[in-house]
Backbone as a printed PyTorch tensor [residue, N CA C, xyz], in Angstrom:
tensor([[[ 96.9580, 299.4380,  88.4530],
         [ 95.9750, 300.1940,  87.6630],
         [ 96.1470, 299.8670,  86.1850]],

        [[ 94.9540, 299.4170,  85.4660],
         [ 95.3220, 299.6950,  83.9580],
         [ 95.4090, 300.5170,  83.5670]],

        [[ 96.1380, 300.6210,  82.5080],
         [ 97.3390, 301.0090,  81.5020],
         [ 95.9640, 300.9070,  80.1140]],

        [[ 95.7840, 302.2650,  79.3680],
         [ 95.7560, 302.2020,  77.7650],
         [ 96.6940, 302.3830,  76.8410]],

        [[ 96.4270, 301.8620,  75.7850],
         [ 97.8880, 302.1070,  74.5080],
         [ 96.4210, 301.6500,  73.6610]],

        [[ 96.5060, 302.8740,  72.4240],
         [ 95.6240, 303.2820,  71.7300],
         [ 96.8150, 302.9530,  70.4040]],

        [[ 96.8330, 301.5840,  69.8230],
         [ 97.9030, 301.2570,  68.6770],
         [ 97.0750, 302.0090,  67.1970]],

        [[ 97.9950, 303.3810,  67.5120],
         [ 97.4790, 304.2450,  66.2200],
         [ 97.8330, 305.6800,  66.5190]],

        [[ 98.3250, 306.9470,  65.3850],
         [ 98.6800, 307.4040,  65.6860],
         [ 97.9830, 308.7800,  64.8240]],

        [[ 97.1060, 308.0930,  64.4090],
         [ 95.8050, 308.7360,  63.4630],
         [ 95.1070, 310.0610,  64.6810]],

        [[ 95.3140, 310.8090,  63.9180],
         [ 94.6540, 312.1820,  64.9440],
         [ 93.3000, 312.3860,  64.6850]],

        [[ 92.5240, 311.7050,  64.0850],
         [ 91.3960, 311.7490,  64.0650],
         [ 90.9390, 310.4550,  65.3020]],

        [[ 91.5920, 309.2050,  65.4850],
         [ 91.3490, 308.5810,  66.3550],
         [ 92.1690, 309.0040,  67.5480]],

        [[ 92.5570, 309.9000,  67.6020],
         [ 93.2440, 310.5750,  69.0750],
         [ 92.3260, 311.3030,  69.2680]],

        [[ 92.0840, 312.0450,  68.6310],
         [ 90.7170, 313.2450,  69.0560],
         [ 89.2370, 312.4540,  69.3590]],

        [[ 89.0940, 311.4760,  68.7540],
         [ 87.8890, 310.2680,  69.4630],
         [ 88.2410, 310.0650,  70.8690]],

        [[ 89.0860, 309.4630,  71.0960],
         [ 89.4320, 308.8880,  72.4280],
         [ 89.7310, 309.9520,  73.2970]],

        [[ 89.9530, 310.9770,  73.3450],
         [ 90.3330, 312.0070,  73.3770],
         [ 88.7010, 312.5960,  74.4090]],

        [[ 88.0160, 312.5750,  73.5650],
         [ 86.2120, 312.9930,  73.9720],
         [ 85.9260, 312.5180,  75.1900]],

        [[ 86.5170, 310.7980,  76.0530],
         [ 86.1110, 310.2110,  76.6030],
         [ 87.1190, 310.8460,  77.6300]],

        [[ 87.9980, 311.2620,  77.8180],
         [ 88.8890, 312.0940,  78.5210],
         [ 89.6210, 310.9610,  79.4030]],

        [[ 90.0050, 309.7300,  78.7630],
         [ 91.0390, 308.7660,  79.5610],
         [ 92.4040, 309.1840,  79.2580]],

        [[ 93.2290, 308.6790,  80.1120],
         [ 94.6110, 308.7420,  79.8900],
         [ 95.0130, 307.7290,  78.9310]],

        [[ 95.7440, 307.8780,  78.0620],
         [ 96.1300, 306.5340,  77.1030],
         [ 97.4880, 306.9580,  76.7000]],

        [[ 98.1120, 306.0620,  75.8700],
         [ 99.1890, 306.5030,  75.4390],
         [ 98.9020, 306.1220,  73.6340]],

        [[ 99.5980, 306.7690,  73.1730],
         [ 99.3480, 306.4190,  71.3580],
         [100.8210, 305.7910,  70.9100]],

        [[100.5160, 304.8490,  70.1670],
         [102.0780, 304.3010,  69.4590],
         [101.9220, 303.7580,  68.0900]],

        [[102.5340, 304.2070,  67.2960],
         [102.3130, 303.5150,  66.2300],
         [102.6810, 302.0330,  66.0870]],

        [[101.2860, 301.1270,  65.0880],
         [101.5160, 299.9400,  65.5320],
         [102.8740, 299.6990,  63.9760]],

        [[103.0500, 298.5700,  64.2440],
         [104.0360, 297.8530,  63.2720],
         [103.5400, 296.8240,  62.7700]],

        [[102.5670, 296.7710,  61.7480],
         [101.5630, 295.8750,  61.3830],
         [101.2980, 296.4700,  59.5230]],

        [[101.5600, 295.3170,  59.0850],
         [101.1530, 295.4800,  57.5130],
         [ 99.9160, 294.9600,  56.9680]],

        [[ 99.3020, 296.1500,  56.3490],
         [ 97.5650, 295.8740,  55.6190],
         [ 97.7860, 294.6390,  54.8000]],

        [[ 97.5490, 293.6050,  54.6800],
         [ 97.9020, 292.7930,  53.4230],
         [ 96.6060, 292.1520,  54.0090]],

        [[ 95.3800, 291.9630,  53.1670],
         [ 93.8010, 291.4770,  53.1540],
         [ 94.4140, 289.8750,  53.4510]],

        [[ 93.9210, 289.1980,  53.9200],
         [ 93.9960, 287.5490,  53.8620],
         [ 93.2950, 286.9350,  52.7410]],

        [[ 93.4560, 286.3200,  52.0020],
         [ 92.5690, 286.0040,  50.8910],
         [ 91.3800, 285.2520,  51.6610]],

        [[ 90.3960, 285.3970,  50.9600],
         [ 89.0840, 284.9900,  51.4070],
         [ 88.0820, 285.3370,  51.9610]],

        [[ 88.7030, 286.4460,  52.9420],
         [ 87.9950, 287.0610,  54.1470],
         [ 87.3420, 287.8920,  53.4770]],

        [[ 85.7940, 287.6820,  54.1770],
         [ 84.3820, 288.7870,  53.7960],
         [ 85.4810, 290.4910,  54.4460]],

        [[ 85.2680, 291.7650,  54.0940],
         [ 86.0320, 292.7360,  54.3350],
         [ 85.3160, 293.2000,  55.8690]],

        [[ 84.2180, 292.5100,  56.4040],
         [ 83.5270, 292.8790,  57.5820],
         [ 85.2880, 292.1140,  58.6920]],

        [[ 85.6160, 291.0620,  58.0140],
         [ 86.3280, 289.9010,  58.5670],
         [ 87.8270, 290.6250,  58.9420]],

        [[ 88.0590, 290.7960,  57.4020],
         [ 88.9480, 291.6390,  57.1010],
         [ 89.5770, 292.9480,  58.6170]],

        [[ 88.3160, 294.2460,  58.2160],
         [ 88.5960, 294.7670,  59.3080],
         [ 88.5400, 294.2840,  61.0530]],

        [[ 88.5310, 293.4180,  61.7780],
         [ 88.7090, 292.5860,  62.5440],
         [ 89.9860, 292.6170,  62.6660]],

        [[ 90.4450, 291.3850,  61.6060],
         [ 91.7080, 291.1270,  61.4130],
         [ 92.5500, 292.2000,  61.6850]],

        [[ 92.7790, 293.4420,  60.7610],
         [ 93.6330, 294.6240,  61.1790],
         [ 93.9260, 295.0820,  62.2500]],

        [[ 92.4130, 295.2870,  63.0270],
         [ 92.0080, 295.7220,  64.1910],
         [ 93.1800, 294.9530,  65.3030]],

        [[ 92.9520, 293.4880,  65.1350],
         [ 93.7800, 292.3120,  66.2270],
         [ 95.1630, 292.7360,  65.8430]],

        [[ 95.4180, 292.5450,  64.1560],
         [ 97.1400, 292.8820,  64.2620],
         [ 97.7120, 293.8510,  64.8960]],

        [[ 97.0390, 295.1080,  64.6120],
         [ 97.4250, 296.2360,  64.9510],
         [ 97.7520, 296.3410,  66.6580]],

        [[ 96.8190, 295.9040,  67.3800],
         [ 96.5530, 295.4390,  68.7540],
         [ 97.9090, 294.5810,  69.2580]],

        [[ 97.8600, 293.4130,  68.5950],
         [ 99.3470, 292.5900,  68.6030],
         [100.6760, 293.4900,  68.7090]],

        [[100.5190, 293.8680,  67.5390],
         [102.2160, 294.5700,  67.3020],
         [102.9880, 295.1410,  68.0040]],

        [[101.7960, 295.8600,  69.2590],
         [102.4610, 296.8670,  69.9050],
         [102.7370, 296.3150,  71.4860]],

        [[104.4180, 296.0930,  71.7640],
         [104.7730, 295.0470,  73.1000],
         [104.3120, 296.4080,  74.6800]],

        [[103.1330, 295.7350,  75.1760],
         [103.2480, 296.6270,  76.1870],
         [103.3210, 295.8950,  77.4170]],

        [[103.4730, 296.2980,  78.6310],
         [104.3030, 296.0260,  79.6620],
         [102.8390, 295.3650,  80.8600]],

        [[103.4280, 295.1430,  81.7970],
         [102.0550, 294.5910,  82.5830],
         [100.9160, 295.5880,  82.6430]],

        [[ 99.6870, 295.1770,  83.2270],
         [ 98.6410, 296.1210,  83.1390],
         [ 97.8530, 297.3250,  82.4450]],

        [[ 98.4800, 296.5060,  80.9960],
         [ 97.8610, 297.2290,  79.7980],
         [ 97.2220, 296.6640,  79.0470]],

        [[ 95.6850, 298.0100,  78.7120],
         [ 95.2920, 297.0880,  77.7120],
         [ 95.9760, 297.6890,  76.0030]],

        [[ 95.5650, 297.5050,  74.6390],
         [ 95.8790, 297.9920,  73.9690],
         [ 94.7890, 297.2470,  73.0660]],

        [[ 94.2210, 299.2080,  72.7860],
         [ 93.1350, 299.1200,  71.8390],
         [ 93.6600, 299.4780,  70.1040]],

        [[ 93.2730, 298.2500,  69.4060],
         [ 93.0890, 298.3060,  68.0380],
         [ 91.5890, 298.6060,  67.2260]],

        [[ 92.2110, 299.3530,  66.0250],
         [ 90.9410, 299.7910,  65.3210],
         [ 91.2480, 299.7990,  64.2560]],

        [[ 90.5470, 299.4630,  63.2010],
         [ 90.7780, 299.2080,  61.6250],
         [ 89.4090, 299.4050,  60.7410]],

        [[ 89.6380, 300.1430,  59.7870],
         [ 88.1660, 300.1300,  59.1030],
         [ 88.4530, 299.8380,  57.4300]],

        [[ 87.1380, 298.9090,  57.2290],
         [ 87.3610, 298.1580,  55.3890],
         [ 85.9200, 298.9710,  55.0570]],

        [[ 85.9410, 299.8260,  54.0020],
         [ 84.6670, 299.7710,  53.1710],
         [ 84.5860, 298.6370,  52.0690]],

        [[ 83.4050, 298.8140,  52.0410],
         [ 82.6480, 297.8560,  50.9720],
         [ 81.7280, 298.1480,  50.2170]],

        [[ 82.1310, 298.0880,  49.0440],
         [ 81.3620, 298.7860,  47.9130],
         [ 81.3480, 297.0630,  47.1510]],

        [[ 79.9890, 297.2740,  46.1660],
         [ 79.8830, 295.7990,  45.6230],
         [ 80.5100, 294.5630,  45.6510]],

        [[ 80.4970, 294.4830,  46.9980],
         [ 80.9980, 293.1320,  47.2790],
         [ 82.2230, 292.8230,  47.8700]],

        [[ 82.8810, 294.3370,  47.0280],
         [ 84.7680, 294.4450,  47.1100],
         [ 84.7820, 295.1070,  48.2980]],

        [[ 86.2430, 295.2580,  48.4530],
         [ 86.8810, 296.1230,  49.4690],
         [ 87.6670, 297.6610,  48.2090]],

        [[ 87.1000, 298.8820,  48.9560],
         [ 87.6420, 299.9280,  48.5420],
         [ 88.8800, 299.4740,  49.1860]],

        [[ 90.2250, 300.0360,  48.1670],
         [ 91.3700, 300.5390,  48.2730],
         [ 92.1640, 301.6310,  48.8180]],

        [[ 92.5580, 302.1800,  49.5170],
         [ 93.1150, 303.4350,  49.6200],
         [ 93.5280, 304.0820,  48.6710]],

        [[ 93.3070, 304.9350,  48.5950],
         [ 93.7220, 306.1410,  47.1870],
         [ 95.0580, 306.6580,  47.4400]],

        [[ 96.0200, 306.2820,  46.1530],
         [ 97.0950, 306.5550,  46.3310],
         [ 97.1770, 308.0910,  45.0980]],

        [[ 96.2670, 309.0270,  44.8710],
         [ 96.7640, 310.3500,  43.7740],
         [ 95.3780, 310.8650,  44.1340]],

        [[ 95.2850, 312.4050,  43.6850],
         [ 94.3600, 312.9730,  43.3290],
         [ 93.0290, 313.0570,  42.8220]],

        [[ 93.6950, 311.8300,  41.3670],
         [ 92.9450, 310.9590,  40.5270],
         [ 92.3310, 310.0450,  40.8580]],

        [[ 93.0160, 309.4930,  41.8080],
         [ 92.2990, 308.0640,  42.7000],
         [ 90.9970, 308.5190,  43.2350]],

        [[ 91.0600, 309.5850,  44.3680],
         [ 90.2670, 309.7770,  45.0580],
         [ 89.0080, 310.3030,  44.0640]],

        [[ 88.9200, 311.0420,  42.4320],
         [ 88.1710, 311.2350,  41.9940],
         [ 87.4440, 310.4860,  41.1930]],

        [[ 88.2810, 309.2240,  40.9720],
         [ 87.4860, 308.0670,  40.2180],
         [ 87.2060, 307.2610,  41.0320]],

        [[ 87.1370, 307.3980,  42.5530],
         [ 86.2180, 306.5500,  43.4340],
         [ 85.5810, 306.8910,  44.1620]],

        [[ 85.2680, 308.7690,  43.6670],
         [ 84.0750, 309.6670,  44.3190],
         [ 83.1540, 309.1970,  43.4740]],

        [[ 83.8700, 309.3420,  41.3600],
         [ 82.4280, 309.3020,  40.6180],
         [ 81.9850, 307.5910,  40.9070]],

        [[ 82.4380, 306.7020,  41.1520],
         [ 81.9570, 305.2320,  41.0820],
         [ 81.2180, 305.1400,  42.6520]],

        [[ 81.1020, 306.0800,  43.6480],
         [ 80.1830, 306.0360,  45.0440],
         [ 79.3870, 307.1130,  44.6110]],

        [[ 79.3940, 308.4840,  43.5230],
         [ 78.4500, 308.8430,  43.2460],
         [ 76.8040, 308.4230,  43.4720]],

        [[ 75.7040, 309.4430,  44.8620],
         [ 74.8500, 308.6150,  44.4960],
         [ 74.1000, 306.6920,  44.1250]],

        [[ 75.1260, 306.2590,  44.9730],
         [ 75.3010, 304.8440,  45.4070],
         [ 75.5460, 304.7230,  47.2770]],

        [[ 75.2660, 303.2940,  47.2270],
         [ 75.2060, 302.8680,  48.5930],
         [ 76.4350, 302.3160,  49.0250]],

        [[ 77.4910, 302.2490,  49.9060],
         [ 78.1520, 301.4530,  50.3820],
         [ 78.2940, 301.3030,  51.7420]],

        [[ 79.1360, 300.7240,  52.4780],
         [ 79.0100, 300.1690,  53.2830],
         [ 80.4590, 300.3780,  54.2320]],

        [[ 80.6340, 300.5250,  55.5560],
         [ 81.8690, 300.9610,  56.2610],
         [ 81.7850, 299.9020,  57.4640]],

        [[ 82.6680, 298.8420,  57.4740],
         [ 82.9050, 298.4640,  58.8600],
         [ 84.6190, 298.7150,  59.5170]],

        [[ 83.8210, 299.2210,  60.9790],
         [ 85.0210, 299.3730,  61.5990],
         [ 84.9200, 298.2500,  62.4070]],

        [[ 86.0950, 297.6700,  63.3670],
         [ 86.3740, 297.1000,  64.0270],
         [ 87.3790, 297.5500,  65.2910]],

        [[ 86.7510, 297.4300,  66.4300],
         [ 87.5750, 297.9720,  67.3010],
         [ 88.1070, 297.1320,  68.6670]],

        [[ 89.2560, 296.7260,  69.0610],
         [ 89.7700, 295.4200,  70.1090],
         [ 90.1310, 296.1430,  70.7940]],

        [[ 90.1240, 295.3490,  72.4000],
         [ 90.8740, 295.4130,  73.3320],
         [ 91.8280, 294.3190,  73.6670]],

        [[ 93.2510, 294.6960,  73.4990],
         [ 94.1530, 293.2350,  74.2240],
         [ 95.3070, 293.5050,  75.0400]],

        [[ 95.0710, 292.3570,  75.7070],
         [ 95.9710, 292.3100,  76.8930],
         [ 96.8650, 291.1740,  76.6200]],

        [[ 98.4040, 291.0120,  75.9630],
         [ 98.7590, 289.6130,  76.2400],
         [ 99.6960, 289.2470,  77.5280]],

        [[ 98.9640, 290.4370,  78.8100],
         [ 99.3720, 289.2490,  80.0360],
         [ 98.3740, 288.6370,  80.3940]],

        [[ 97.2240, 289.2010,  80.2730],
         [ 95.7330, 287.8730,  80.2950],
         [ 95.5730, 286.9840,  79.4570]],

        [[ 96.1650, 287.5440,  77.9710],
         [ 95.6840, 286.3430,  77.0310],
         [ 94.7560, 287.0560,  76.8940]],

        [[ 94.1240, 288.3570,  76.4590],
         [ 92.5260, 288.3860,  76.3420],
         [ 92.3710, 289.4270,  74.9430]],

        [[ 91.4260, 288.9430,  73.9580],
         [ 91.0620, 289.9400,  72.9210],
         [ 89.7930, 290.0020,  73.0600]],

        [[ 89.3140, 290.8960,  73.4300],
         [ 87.5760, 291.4410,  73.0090],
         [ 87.7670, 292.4880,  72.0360]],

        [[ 86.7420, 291.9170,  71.2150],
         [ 85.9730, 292.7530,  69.8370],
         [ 84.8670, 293.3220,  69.6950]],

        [[ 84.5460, 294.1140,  69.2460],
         [ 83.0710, 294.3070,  67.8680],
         [ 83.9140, 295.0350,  66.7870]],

        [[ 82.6680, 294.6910,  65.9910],
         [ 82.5680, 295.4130,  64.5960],
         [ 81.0460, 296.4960,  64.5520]],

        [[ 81.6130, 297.1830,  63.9140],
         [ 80.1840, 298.0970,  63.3270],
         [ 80.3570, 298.1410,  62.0990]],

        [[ 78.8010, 298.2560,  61.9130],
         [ 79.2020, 298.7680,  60.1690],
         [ 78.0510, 299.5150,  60.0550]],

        [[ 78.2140, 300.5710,  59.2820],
         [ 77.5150, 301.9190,  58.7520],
         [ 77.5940, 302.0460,  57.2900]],

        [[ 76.1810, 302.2290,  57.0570],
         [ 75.6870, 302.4420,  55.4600],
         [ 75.5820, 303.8330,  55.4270]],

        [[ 76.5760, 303.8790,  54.2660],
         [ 76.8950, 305.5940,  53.4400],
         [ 76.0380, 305.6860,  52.1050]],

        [[ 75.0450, 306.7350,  52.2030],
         [ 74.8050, 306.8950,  50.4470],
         [ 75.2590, 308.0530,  50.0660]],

        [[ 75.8750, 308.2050,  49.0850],
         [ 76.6440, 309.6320,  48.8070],
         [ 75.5170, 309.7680,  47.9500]],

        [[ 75.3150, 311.4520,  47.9980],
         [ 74.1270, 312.1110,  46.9480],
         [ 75.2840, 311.9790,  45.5590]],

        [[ 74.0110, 312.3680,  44.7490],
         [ 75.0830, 312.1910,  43.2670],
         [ 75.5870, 313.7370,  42.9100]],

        [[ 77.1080, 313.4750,  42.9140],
         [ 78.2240, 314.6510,  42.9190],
         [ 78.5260, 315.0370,  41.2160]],

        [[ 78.6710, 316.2800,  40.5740],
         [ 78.8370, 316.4070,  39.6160],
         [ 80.6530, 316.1750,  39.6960]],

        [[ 81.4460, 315.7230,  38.3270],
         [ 82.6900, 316.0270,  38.0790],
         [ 83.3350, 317.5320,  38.8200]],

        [[ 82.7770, 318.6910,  38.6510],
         [ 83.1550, 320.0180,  39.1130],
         [ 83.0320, 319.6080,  40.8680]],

        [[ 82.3120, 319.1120,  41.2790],
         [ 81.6850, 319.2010,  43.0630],
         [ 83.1600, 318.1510,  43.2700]],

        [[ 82.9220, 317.0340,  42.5400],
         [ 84.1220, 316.5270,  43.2970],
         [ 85.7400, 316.8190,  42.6070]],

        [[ 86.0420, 317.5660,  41.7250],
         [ 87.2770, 317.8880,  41.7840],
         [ 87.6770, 319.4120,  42.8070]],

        [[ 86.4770, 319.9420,  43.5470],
         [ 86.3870, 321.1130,  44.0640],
         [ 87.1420, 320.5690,  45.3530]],

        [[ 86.2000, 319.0570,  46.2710],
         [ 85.9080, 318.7100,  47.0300],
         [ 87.6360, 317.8730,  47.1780]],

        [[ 88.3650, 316.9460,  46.3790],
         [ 89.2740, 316.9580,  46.4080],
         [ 90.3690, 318.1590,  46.5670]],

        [[ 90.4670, 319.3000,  45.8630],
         [ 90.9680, 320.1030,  46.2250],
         [ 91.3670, 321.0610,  47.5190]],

        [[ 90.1240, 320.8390,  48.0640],
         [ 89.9140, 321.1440,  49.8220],
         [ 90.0220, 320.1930,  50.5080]],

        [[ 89.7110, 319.1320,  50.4450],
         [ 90.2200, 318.6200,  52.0600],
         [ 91.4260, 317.1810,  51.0470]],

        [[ 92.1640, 317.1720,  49.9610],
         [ 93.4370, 316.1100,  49.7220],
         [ 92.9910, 314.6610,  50.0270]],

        [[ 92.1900, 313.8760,  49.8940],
         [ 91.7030, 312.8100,  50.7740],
         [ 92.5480, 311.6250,  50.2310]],

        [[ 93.5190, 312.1930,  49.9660],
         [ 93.9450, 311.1220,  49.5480],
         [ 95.2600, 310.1880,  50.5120]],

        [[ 95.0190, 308.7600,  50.1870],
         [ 95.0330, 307.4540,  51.5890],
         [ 93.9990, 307.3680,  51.7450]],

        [[ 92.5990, 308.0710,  51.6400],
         [ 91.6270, 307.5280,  52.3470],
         [ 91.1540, 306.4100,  51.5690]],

        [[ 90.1670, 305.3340,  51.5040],
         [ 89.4120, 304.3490,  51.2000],
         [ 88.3230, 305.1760,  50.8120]],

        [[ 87.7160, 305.2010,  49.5420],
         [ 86.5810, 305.6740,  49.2110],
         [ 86.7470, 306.9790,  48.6010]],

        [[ 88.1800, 307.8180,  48.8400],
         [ 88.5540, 308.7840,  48.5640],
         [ 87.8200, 310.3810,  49.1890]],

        [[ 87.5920, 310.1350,  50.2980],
         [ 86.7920, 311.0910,  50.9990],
         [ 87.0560, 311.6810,  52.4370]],

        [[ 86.8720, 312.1440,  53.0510],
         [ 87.1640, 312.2320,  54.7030],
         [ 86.3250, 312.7400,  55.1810]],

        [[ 85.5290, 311.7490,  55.8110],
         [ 83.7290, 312.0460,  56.8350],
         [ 84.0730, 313.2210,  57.6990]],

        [[ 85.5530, 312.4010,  58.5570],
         [ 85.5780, 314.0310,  59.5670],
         [ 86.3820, 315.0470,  58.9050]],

        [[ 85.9940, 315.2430,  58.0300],
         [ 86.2800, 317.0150,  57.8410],
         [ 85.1950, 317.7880,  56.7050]],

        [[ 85.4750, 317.9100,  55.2930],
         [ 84.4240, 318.4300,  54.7700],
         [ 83.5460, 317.2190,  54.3580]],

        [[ 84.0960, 315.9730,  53.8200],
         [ 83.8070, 314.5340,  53.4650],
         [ 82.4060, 314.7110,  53.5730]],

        [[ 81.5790, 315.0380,  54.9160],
         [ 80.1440, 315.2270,  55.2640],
         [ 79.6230, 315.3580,  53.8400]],

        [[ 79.8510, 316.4640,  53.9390],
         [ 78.8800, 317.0470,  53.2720],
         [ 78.3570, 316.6930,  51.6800]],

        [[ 79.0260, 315.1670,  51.4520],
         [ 79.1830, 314.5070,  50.0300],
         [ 77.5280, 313.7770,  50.1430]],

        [[ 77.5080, 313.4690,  51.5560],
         [ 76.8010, 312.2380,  51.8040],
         [ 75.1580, 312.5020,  51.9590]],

        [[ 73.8920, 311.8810,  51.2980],
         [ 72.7070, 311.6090,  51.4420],
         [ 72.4090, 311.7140,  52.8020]],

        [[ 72.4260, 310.4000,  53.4540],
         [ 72.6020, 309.5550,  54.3660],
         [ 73.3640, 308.5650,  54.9140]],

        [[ 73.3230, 308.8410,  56.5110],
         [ 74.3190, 307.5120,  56.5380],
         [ 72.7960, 306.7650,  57.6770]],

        [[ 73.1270, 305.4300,  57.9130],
         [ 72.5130, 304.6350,  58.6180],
         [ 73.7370, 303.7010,  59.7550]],

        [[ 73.2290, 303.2270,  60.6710],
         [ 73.9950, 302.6980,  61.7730],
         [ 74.0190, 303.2360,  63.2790]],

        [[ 74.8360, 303.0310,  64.2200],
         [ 74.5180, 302.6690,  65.3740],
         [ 75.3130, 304.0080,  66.0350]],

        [[ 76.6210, 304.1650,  65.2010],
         [ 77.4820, 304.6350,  66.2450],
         [ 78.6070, 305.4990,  65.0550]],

        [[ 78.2220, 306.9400,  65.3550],
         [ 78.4590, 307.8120,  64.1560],
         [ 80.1470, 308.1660,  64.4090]],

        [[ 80.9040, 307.4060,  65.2440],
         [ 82.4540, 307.6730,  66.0070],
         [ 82.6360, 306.8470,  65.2750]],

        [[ 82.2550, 305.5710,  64.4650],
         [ 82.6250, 304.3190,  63.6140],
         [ 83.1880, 304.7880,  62.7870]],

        [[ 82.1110, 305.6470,  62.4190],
         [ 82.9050, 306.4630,  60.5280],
         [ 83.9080, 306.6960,  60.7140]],

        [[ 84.3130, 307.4840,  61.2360],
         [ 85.7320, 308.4430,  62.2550],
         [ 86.9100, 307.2730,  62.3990]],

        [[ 86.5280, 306.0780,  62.5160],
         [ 87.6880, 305.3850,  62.7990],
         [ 87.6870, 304.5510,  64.1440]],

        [[ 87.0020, 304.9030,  65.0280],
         [ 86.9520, 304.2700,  66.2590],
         [ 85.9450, 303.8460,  67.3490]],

        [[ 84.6220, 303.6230,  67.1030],
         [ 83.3920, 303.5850,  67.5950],
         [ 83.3990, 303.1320,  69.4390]],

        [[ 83.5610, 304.1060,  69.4720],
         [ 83.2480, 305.1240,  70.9970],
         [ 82.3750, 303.9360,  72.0100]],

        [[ 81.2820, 303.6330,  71.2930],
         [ 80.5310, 302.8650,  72.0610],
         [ 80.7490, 301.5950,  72.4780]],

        [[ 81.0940, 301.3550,  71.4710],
         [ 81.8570, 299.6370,  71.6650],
         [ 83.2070, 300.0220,  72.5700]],

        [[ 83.7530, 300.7780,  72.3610],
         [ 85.2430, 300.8700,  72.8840],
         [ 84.5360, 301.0690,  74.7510]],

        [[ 83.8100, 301.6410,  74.6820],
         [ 83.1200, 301.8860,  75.9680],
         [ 82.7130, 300.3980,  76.5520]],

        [[ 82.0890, 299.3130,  75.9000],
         [ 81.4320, 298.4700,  76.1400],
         [ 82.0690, 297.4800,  76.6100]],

        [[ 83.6280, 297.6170,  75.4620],
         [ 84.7800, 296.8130,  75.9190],
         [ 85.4460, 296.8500,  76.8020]],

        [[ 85.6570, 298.1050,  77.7100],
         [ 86.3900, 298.3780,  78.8050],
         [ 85.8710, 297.9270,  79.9210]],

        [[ 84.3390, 298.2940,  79.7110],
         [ 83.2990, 297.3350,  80.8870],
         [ 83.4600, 295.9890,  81.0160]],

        [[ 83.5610, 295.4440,  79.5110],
         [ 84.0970, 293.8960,  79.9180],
         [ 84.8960, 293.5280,  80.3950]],

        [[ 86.1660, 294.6330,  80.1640],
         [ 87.2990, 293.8860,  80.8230],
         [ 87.4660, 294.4490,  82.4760]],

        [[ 86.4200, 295.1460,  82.7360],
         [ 86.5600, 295.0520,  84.2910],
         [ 86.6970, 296.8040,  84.8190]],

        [[ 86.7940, 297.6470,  83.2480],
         [ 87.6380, 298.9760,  83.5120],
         [ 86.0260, 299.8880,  83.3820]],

        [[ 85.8060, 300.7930,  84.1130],
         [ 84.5020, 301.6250,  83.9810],
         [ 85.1130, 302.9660,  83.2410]],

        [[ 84.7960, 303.2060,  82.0730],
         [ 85.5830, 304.7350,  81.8280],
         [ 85.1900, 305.4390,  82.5660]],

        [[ 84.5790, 305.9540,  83.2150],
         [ 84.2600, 306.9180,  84.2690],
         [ 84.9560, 307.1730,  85.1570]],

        [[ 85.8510, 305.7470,  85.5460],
         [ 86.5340, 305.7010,  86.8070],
         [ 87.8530, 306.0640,  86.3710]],

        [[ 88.6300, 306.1340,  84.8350],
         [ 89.7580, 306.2830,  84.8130],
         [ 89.4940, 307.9140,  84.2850]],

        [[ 88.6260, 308.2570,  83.4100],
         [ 88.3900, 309.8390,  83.3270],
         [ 89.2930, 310.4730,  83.9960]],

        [[ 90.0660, 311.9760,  83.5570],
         [ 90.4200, 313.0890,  84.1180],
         [ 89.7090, 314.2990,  84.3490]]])
């Protein structure tokens, strides 16, 4: 029977996978963010996605799903916010602007040899936030580590215009659908491993 290992230990992507009601196991992977020079950040998150997937040694008849997400704001890759401050000088610079979120989510097996992928990506427009809204908004939900300085799943919402895209579990960290799509490829029906 296959085996999941969900390389991540993010409780927002436990509570995703979580929805689909499979058995998995969670491990933290052993994999360092360091961007590759060159790579478009669509590329980028991919990349993470596979390392993360890699790192973690699992035993026969497992798969092990990786997930990684890069925003993209003009061109660049947002940073993770390392202070308070961070997260508020990269609320006012998405103020009422468009950017852009791709996640990437793998399945691998290295007793098959096998990596299947997608990527999603979802367009965020944040409405335009006064200085007071977002030092409020930092204060309640700490977002700080996040990229963009925000957190969709919790109050984060409520920053945002609109979002556009396919698959609203992407934002979150782990897009549900693809992860669904991937298991079909590799032969596994979630339905059939469900509890």
């Amino acid at each position: 029977m296959d085996r999941l290992i969900l390389a991540s230990t993010s409780r927002f992507r436990r509570a995703l996978l979580d929805r689909l009601g499979l058995p998995y196991e969670a491990r933290s992977p052993r994999f360092e963010e360091d961007p590759p020079e060159g790579l478009a950040p669509r590329d980028v998150a991919r990349a993470f996605a596979e390392g993360k997937a890699r790192s973690i040694e699992a035993s026969a008849g497992a798969w092990v799903i990786g997930a990684d997400q890069v925003p993209e704001y003009d061109g660049g890759i947002l940073r993770k916010t390392e202070s308070p401050d961070d997260c508020r000088a990269q609320l006012a610079e998405l103020s009422g602007r468009t950017h852009l979120l791709h996640t990437a989510v793998v399945l691998w097996s290295a007793e098959r040899g096998r990596m299947l992928g997608e990527t999603v990506t979802v367009e965020l427009t944040m409405r335009a936030l006064s200085p007071a809204l977002i030092d409020r908004y930092v204060t309640l939900d700490d977002p700080v580590g996040s990229a963009g300085g925000y957190l969709f799943e919790k109050r984060g919402i409520g920053l945002f215009e609109s979002v556009r895209g396919g698959d609203e579990s992407a934002i979150v960290g782990l897009p549900l659908l693809s992860l669904c799509r991937l298991l079909r490829e590799a032969g596994i029906e979630p339905f059939d491993l469900a509890r």
